[in-house]
Structures are given as C-alpha cells and as structure tokens.
The first five atom37 places (N, CA, C, CB, O) and aatype in JSON, in Angstrom:
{
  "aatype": [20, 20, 20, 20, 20, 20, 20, 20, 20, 20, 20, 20, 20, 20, 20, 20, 20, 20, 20, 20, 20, 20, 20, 20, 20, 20, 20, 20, 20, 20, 20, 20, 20, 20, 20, 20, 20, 20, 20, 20, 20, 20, 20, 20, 20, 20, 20, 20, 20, 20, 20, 20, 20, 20, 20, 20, 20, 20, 20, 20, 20, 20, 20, 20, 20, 20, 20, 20, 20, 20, 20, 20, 20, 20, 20, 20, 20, 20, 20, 20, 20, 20, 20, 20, 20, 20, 20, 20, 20, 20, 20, 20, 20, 20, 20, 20, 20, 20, 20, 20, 20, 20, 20, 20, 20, 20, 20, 20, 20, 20, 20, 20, 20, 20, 20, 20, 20, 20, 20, 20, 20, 20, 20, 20, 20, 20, 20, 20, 20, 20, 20, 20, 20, 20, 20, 20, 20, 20, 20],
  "atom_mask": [
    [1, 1, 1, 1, 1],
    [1, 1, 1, 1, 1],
    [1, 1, 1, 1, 1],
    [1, 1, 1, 1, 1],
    [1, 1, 1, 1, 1],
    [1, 1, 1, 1, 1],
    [1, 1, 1, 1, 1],
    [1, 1, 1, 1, 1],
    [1, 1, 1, 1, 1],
    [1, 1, 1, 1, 1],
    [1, 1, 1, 1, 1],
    [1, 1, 1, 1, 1],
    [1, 1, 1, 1, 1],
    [1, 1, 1, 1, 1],
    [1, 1, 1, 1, 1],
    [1, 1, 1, 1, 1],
    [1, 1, 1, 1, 1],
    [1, 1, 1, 1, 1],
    [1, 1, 1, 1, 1],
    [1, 1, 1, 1, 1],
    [1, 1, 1, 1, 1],
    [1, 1, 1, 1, 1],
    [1, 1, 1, 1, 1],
    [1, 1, 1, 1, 1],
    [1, 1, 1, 1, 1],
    [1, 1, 1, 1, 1],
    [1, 1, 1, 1, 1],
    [1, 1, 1, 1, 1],
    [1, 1, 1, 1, 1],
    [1, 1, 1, 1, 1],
    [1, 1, 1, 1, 1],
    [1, 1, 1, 1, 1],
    [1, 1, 1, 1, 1],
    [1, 1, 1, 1, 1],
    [1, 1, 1, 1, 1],
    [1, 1, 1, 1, 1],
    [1, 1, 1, 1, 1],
    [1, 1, 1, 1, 1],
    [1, 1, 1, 1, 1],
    [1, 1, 1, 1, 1],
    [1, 1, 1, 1, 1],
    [1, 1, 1, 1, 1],
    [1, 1, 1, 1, 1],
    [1, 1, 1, 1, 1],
    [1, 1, 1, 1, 1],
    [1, 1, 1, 1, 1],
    [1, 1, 1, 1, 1],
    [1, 1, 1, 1, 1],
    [1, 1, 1, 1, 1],
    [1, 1, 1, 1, 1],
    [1, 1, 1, 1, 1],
    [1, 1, 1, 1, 1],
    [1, 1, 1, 1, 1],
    [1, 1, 1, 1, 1],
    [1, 1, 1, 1, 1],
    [1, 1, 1, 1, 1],
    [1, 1, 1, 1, 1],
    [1, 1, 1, 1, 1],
    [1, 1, 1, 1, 1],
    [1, 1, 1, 1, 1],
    [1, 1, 1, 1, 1],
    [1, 1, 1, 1, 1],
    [1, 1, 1, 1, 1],
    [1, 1, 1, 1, 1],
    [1, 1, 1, 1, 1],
    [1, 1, 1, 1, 1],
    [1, 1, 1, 1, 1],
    [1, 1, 1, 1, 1],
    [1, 1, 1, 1, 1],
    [1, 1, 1, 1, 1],
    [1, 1, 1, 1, 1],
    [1, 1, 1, 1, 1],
    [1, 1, 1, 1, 1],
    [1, 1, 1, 1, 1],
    [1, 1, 1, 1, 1],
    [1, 1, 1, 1, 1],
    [1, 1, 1, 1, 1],
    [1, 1, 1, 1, 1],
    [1, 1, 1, 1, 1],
    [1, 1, 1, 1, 1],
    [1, 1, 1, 1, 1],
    [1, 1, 1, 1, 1],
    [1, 1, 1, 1, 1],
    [1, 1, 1, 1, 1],
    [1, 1, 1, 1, 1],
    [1, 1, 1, 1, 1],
    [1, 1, 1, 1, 1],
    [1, 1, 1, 1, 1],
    [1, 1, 1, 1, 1],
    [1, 1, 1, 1, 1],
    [1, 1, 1, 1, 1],
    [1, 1, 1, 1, 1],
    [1, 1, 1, 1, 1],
    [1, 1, 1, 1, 1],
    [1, 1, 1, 1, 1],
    [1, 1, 1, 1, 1],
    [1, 1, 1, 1, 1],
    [1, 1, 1, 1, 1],
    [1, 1, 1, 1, 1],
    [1, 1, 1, 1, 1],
    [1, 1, 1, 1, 1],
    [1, 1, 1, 1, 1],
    [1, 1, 1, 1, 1],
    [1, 1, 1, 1, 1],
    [1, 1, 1, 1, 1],
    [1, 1, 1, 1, 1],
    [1, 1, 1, 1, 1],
    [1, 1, 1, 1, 1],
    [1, 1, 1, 1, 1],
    [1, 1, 1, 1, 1],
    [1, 1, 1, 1, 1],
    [1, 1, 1, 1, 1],
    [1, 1, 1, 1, 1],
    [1, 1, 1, 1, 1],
    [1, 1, 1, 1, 1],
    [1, 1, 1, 1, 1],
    [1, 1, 1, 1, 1],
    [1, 1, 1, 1, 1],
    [1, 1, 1, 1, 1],
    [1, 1, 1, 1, 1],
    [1, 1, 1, 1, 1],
    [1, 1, 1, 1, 1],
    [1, 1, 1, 1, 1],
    [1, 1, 1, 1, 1],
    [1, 1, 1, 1, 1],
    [1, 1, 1, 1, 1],
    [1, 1, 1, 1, 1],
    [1, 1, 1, 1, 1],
    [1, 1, 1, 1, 1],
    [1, 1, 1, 1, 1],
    [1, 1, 1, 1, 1],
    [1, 1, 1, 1, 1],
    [1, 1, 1, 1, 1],
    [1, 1, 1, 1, 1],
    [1, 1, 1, 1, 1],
    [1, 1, 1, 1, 1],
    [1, 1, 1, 1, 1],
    [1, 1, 1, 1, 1],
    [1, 1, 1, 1, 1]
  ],
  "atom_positions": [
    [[0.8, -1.19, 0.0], [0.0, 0.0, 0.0], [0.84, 1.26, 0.0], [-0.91, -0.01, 1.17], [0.83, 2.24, -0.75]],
    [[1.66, 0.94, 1.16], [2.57, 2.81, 1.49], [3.26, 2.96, -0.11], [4.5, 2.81, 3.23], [3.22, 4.03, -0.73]],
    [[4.04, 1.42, -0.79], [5.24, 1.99, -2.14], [3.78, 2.24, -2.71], [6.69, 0.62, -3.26], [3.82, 3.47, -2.63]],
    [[2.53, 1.97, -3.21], [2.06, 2.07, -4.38], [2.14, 3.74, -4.09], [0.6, 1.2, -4.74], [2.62, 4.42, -4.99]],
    [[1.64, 4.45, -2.77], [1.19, 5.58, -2.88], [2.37, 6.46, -2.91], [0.24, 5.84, -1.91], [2.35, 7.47, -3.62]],
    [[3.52, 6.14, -2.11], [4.92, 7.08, -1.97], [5.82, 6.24, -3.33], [5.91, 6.9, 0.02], [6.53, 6.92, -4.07]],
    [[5.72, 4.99, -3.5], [6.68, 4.82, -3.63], [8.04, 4.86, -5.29], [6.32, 3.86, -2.96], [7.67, 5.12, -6.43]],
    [[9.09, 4.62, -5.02], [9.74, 5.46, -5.98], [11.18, 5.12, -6.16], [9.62, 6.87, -5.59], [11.32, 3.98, -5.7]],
    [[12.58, 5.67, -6.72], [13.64, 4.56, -6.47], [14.2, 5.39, -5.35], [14.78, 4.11, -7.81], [15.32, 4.93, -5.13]],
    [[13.93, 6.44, -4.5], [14.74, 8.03, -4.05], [14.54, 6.99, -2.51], [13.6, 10.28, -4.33], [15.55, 6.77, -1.84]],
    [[13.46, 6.54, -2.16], [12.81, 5.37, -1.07], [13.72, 4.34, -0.67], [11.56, 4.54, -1.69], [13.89, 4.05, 0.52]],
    [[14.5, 3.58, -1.95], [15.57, 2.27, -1.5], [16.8, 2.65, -0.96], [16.03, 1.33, -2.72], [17.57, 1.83, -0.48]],
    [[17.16, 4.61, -1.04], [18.23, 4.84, -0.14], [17.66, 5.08, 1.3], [19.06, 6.04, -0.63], [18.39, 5.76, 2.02]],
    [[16.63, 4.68, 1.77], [16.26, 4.86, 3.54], [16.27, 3.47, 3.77], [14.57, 5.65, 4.12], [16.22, 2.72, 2.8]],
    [[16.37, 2.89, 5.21], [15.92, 1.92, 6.14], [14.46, 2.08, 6.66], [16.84, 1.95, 7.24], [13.92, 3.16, 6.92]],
    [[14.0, 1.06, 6.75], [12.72, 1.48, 7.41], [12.65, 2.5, 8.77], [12.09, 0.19, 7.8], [11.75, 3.28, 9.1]],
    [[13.52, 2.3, 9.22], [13.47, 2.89, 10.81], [13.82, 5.01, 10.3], [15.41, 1.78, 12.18], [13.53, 6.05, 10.89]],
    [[14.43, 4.77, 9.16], [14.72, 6.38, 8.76], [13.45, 6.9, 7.88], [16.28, 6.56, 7.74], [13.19, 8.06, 7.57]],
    [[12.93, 6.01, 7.64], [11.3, 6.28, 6.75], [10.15, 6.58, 7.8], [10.68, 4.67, 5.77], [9.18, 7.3, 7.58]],
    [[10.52, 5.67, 9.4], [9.57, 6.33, 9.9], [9.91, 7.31, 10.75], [8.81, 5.6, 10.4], [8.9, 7.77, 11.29]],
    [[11.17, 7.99, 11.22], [11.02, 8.84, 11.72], [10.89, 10.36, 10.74], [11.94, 8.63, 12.61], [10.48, 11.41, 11.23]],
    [[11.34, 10.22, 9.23], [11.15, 11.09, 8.31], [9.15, 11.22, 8.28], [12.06, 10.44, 6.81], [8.37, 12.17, 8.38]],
    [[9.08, 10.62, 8.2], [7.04, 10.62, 8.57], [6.35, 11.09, 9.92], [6.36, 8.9, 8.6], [5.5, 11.96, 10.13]],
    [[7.05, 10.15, 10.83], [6.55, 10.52, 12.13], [7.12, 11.64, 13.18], [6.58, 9.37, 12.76], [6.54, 12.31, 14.04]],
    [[8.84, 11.55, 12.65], [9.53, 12.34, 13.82], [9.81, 11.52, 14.77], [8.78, 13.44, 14.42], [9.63, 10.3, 14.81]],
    [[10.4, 12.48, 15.83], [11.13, 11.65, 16.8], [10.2, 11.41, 17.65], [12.33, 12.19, 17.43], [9.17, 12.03, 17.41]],
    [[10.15, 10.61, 18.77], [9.52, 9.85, 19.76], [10.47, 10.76, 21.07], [9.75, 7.9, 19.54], [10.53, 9.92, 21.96]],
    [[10.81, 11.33, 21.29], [11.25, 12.13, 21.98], [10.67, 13.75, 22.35], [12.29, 12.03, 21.47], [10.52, 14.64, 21.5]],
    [[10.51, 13.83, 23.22], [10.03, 15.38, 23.52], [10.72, 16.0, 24.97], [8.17, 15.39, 23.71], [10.56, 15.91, 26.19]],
    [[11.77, 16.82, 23.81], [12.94, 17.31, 25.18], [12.18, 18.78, 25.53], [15.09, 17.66, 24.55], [12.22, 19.56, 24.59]],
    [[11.41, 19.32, 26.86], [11.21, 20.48, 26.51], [12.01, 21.55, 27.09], [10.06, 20.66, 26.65], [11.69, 22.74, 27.03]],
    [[13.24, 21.0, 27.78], [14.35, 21.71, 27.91], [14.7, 22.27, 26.51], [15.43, 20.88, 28.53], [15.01, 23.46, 26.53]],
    [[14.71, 21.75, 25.45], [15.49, 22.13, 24.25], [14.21, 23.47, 23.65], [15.81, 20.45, 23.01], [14.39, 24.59, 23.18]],
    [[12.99, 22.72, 23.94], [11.83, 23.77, 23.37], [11.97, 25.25, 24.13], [10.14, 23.09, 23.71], [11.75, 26.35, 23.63]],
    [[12.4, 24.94, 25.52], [12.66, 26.13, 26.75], [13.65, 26.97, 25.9], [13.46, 25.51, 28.47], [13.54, 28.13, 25.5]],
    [[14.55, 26.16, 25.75], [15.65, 26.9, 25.39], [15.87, 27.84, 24.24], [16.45, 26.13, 25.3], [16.76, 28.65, 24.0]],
    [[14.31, 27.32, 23.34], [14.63, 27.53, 21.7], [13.42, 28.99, 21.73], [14.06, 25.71, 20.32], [13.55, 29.99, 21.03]],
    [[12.29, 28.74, 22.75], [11.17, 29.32, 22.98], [11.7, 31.27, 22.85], [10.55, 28.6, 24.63], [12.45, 31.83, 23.64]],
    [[11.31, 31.65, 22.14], [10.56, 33.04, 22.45], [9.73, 33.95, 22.82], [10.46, 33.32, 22.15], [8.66, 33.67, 22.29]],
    [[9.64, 34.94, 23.47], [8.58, 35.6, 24.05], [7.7, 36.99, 23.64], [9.09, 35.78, 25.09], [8.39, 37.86, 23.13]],
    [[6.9, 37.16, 23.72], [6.07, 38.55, 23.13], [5.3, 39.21, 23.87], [5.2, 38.37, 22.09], [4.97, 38.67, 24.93]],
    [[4.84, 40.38, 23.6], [3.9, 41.05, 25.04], [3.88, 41.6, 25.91], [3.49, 40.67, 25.67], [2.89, 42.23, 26.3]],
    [[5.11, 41.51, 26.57], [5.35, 41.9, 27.52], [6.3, 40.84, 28.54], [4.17, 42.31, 27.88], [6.95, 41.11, 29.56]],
    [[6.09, 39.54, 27.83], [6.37, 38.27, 28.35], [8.07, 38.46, 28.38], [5.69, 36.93, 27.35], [8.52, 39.48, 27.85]],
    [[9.02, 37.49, 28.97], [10.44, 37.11, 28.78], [10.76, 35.99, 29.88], [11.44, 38.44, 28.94], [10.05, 35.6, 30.81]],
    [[11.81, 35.66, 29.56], [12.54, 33.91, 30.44], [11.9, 34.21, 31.59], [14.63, 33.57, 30.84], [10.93, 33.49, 31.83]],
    [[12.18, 35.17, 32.48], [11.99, 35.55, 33.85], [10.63, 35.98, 34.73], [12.77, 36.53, 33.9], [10.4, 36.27, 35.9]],
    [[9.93, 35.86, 33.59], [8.35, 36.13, 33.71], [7.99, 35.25, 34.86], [7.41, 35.73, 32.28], [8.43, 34.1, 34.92]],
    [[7.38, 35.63, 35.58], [6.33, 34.29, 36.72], [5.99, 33.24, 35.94], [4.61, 34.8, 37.41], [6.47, 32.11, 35.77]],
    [[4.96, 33.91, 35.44], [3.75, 33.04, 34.36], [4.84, 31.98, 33.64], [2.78, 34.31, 32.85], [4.73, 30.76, 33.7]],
    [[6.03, 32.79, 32.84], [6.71, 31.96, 32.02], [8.04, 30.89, 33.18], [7.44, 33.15, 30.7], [8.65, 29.91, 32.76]],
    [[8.12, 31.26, 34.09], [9.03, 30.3, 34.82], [7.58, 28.81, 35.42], [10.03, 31.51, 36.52], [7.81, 27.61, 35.5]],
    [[6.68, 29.28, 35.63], [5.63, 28.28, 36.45], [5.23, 27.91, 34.66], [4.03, 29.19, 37.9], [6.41, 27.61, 34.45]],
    [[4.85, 27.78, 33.85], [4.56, 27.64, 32.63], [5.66, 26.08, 32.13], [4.87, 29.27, 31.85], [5.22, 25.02, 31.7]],
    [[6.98, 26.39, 32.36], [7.78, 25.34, 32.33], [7.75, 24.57, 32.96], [8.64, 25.45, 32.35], [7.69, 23.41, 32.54]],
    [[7.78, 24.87, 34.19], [7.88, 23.92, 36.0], [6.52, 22.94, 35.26], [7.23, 25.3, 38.24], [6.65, 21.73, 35.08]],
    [[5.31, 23.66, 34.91], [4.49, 22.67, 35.0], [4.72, 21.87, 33.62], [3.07, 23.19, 35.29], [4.65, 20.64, 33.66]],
    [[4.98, 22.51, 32.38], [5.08, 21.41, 31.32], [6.33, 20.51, 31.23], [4.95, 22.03, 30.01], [6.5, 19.64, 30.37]],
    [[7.08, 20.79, 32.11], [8.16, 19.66, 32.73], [7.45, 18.46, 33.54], [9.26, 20.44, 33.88], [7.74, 17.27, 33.44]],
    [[6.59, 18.95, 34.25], [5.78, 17.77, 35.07], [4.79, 17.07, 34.46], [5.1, 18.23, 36.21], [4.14, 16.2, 35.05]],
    [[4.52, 17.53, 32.76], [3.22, 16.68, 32.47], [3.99, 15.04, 32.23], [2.23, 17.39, 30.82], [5.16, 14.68, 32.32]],
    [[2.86, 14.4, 31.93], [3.28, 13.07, 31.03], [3.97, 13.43, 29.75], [1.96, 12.18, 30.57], [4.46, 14.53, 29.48]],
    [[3.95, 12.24, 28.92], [4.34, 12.06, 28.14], [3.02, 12.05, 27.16], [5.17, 11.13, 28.38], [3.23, 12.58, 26.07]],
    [[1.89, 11.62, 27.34], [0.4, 11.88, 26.78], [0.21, 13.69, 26.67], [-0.93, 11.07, 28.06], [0.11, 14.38, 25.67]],
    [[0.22, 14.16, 28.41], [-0.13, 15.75, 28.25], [1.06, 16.73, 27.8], [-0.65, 16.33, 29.7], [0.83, 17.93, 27.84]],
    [[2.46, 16.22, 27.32], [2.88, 16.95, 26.73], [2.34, 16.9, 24.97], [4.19, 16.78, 27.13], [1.87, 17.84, 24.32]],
    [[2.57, 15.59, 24.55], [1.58, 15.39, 22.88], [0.23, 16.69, 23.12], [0.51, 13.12, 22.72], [0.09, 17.66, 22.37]],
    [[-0.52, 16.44, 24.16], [-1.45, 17.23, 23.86], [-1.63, 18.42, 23.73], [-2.03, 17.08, 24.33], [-2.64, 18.95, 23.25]],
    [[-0.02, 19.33, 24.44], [0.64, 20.78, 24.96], [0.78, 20.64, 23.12], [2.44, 20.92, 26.43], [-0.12, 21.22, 22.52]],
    [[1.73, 19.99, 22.34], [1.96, 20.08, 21.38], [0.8, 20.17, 20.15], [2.74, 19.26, 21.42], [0.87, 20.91, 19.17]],
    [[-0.29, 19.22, 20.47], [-0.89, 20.0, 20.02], [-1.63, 20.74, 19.33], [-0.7, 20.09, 20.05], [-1.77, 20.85, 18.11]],
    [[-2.26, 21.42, 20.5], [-2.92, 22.83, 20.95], [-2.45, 23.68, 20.42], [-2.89, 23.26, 22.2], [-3.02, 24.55, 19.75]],
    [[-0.55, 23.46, 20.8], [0.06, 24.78, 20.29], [0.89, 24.74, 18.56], [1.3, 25.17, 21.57], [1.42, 25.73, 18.08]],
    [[0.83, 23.63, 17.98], [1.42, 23.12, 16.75], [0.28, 22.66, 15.72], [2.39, 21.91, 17.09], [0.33, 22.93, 14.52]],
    [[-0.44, 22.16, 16.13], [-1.28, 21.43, 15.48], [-1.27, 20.22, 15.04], [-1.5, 21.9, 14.75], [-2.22, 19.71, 14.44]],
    [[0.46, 19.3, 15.47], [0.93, 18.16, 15.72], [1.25, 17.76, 16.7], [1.63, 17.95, 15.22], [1.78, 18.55, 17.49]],
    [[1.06, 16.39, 17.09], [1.78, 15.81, 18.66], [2.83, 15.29, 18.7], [1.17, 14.82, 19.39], [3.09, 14.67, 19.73]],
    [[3.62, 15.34, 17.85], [5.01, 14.82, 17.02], [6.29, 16.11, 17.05], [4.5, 14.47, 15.09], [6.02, 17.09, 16.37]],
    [[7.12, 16.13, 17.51], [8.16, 16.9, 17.49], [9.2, 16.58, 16.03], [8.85, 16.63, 18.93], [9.4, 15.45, 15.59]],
    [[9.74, 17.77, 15.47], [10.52, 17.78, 13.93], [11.23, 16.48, 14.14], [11.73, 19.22, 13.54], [11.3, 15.77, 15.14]],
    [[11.8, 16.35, 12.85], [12.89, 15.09, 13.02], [13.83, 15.49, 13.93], [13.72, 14.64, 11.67], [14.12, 14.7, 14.84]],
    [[14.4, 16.66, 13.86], [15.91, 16.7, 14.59], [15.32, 17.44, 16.59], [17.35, 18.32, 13.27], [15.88, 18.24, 17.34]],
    [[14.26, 16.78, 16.71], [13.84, 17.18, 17.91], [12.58, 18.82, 18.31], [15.34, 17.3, 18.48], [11.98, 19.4, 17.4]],
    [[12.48, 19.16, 19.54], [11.78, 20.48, 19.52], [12.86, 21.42, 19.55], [10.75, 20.73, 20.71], [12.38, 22.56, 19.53]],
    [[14.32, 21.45, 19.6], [15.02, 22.23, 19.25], [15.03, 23.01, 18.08], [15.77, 21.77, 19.37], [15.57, 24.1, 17.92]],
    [[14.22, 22.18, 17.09], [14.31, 22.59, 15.85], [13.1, 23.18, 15.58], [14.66, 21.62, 14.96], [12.97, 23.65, 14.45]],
    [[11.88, 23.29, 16.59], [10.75, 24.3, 16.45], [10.91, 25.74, 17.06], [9.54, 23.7, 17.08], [11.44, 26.27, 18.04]],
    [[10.29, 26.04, 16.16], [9.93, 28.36, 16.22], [8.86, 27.99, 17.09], [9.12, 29.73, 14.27], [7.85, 27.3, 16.92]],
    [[9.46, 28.8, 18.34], [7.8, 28.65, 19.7], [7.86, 29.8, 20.06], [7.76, 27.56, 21.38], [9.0, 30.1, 20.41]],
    [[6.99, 30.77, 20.15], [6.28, 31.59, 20.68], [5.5, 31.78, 21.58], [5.92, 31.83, 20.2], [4.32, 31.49, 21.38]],
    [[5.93, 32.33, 22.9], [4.36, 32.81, 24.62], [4.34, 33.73, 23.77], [4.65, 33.38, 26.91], [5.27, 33.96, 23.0]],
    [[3.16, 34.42, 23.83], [2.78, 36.05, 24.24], [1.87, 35.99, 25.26], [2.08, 37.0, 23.05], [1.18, 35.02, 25.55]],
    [[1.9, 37.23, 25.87], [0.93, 37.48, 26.88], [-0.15, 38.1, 26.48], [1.39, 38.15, 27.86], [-0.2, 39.18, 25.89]],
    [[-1.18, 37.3, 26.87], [-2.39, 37.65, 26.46], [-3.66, 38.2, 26.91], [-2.61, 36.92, 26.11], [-4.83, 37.82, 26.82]],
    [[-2.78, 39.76, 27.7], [-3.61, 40.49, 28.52], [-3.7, 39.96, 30.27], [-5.01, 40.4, 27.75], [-3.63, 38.74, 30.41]],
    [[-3.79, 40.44, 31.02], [-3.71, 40.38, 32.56], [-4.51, 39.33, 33.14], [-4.15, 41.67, 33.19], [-5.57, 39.05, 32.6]],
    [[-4.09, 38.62, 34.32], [-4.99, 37.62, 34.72], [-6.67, 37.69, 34.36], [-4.78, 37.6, 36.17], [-7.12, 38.83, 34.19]],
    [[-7.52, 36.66, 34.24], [-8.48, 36.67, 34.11], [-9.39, 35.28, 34.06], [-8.43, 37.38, 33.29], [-8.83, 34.58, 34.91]],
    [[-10.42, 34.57, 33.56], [-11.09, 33.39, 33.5], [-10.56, 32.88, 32.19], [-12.63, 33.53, 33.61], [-10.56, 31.65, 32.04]],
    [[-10.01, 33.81, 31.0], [-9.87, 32.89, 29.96], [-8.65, 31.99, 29.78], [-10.0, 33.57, 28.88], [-7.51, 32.13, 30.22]],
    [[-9.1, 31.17, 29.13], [-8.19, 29.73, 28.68], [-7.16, 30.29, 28.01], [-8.93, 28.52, 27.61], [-7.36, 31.4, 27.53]],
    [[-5.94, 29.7, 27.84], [-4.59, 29.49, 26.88], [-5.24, 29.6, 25.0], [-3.77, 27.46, 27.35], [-6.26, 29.0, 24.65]],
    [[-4.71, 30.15, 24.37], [-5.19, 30.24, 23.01], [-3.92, 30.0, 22.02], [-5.93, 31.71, 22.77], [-2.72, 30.17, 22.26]],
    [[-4.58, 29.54, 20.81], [-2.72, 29.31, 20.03], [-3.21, 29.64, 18.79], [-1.72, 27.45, 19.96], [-4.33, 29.53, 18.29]],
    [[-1.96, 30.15, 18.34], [-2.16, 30.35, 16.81], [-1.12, 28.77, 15.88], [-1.32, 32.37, 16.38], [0.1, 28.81, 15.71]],
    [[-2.01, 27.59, 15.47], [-1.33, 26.45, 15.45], [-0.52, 26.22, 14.17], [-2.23, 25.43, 15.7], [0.06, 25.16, 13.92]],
    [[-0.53, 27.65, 13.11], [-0.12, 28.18, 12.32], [1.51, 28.37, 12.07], [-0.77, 29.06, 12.45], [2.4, 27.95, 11.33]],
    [[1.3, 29.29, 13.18], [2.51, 29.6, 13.96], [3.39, 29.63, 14.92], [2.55, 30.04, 14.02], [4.33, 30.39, 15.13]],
    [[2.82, 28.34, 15.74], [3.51, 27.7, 16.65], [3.4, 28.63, 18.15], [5.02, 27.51, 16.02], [4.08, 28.47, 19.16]],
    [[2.39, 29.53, 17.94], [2.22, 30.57, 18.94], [1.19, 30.33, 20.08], [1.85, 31.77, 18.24], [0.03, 29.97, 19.87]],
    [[1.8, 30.6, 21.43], [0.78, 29.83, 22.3], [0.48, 31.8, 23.22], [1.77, 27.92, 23.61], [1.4, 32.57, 23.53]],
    [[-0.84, 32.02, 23.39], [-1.29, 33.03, 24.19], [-1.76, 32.95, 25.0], [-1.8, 33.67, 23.91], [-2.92, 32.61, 25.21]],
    [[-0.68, 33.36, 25.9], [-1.28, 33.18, 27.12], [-1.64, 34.22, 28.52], [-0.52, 32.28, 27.47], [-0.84, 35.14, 28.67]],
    [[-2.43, 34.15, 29.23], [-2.53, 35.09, 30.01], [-1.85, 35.31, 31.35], [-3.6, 35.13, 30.11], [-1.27, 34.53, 32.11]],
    [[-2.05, 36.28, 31.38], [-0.63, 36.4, 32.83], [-1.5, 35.71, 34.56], [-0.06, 39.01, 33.22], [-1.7, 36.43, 35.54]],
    [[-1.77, 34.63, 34.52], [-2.24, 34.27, 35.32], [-1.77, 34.2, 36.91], [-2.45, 33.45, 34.79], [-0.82, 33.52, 37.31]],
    [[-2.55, 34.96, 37.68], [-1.61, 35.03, 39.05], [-1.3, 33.92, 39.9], [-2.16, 35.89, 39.98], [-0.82, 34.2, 41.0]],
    [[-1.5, 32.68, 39.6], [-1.19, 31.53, 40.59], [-0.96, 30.89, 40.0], [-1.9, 30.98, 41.43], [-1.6, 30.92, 38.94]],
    [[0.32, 29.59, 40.18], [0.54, 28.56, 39.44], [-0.71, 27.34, 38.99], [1.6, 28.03, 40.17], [-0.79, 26.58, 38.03]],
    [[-1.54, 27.54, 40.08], [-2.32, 26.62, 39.9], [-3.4, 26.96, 39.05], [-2.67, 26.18, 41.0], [-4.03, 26.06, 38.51]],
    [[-3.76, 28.46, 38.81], [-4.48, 28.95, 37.84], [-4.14, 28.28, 36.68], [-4.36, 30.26, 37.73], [-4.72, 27.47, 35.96]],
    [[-3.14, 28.78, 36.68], [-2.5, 28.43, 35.1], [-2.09, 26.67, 34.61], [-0.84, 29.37, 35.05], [-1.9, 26.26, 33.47]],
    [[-2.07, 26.13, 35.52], [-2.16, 24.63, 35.48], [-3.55, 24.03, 35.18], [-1.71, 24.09, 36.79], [-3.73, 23.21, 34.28]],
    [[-4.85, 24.63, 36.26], [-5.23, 24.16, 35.8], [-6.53, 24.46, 34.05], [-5.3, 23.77, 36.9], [-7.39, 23.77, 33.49]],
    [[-5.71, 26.34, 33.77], [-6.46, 26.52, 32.47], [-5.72, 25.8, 31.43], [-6.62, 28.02, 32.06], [-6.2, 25.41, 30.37]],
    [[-4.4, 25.66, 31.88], [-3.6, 25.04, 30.55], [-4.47, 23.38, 30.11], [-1.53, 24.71, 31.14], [-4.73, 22.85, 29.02]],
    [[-4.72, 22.94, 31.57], [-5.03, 21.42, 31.55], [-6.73, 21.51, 30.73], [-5.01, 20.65, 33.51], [-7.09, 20.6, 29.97]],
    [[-7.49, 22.55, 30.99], [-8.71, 22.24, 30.29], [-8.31, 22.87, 29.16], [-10.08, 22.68, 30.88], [-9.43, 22.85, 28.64]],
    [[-7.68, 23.39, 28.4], [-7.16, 23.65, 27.01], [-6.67, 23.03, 26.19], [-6.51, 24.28, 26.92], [-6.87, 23.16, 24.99]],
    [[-5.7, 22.02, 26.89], [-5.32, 20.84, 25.87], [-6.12, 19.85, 26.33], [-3.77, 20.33, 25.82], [-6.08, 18.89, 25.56]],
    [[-6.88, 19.67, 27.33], [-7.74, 18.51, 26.92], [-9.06, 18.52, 25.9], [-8.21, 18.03, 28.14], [-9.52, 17.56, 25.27]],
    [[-9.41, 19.51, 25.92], [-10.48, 20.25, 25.07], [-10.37, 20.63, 23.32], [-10.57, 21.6, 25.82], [-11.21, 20.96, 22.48]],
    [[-8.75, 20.37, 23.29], [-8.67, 20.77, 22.18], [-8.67, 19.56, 20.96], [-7.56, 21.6, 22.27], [-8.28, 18.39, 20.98]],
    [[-9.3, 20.43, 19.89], [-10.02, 19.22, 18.95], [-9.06, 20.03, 17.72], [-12.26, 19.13, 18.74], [-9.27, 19.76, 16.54]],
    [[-8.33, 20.71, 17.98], [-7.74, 21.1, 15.93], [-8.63, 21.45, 14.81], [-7.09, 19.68, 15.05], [-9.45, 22.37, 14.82]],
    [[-8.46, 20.88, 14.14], [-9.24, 21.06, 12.78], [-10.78, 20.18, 12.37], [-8.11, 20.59, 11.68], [-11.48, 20.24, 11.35]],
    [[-10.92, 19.43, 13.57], [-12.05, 18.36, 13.79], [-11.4, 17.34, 12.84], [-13.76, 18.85, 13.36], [-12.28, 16.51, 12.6]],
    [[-10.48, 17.07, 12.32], [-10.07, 16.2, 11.34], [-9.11, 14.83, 11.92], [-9.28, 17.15, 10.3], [-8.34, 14.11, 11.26]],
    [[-9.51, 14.77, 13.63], [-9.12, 13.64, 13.96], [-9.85, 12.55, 14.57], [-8.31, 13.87, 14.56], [-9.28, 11.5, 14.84]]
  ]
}
C-alpha cells in the first residue's frame, strides 16, 4: 500500500526505521530544548512568573499531556525530526490575569497566554485547554 502511494527509487536509499522517523519524527520530547529555543512577546520574557511556572508545570506533564501541549500549540503531537530544538515557539501574553483559557495560533507555533496570578491557575487553564482541544475536527 505505502510503495504504491509514496513509492519510488529516491525510497531504497532509507531503512525502514529512517522512513519512519522522516514521517513521524522523533519519539522524543525534550522540553528543555523547546525552553531553550522558545521566544517571548507582550510583555512576556525567560523571567516572567507566568513563564518560569509555565515550564515547572510542562516539565511535570506526562508524556500523553505533553503530545497534547503540542498540540494545541502546533497542530501536531510529534516533534521535527531533529527534535523540539528545531521548532519556532512563541508565549505572548495575552492580557492580565483573568477566566480565559490558553489560546494558540497552530499556524505559527504561537501559544497566548494570560498572565495568570497563581501557578495553579495556570495549570489548571492550561489542563482544560489541551484537553479540550479538537484542531481542525479532522481527527
């Protein structure tokens, strides 16, 4: 099925195992490397509250609620081949504490977020945002 639809002679220079991470990506999700790669907007930067408790907690999800952090904010649950080092990530702040949820532009890898005054605020709007989130309805 996969050669009739891909397939070609450019195909017999991969191994299977390099065909599926060229498709799937890596099985890895470092978000130290995403921390590191991450940019900020808004008013936001490294040292932010919001953005230091923002990490603390997506360091503590699973391995399920980070796929789902991804995404909300990507529109894939799959990190590039060469890791999330190799993704453009964007916070902005998205106006002063308040009731609303985390928002993303999945376009652009842009996650908006609001300056929420308690860690646990923000844990638990992040948590009904990626569980809630459906994409394009196309899954």
């Amino acid at each position: 099925g996969f050669m009739k639809v891909c397939g070609g002679p450019a195909l017999r220079l991969f191994r299977p195992e390099e065909l599926h991470l060229m498709i799937c990506g890596t099985d890895t999700l470092d978000f130290d490397a995403l921390e590191q790669n991450a940019q900020y907007d808004g008013g936001f930067n490294a040292d932010s509250a919001v953005i230091k408790n923002l990490w603390r907690i997506l360091k503590s999800f699973s391995f399920e609620q980070k796929k789902k952090f991804l995404m909300f904010c990507t529109g894939s649950d799959r990190a590039p081949i060469n890791g999330l080092k190799d993704l453009t990530f964007t916070i902005s702040r998205n106006g002063p504490d308040s009731d609303s949820l985390p928002t993303s532009h999945t376009c652009f890898n842009h996650l908006l977020l609001p300056e929420y005054a308690s860690p646990e605020k923000l844990e638990r709007s992040l948590n009904i945002a990626i569980e809630n989130c459906k994409g394009f309805g196309l899954l």
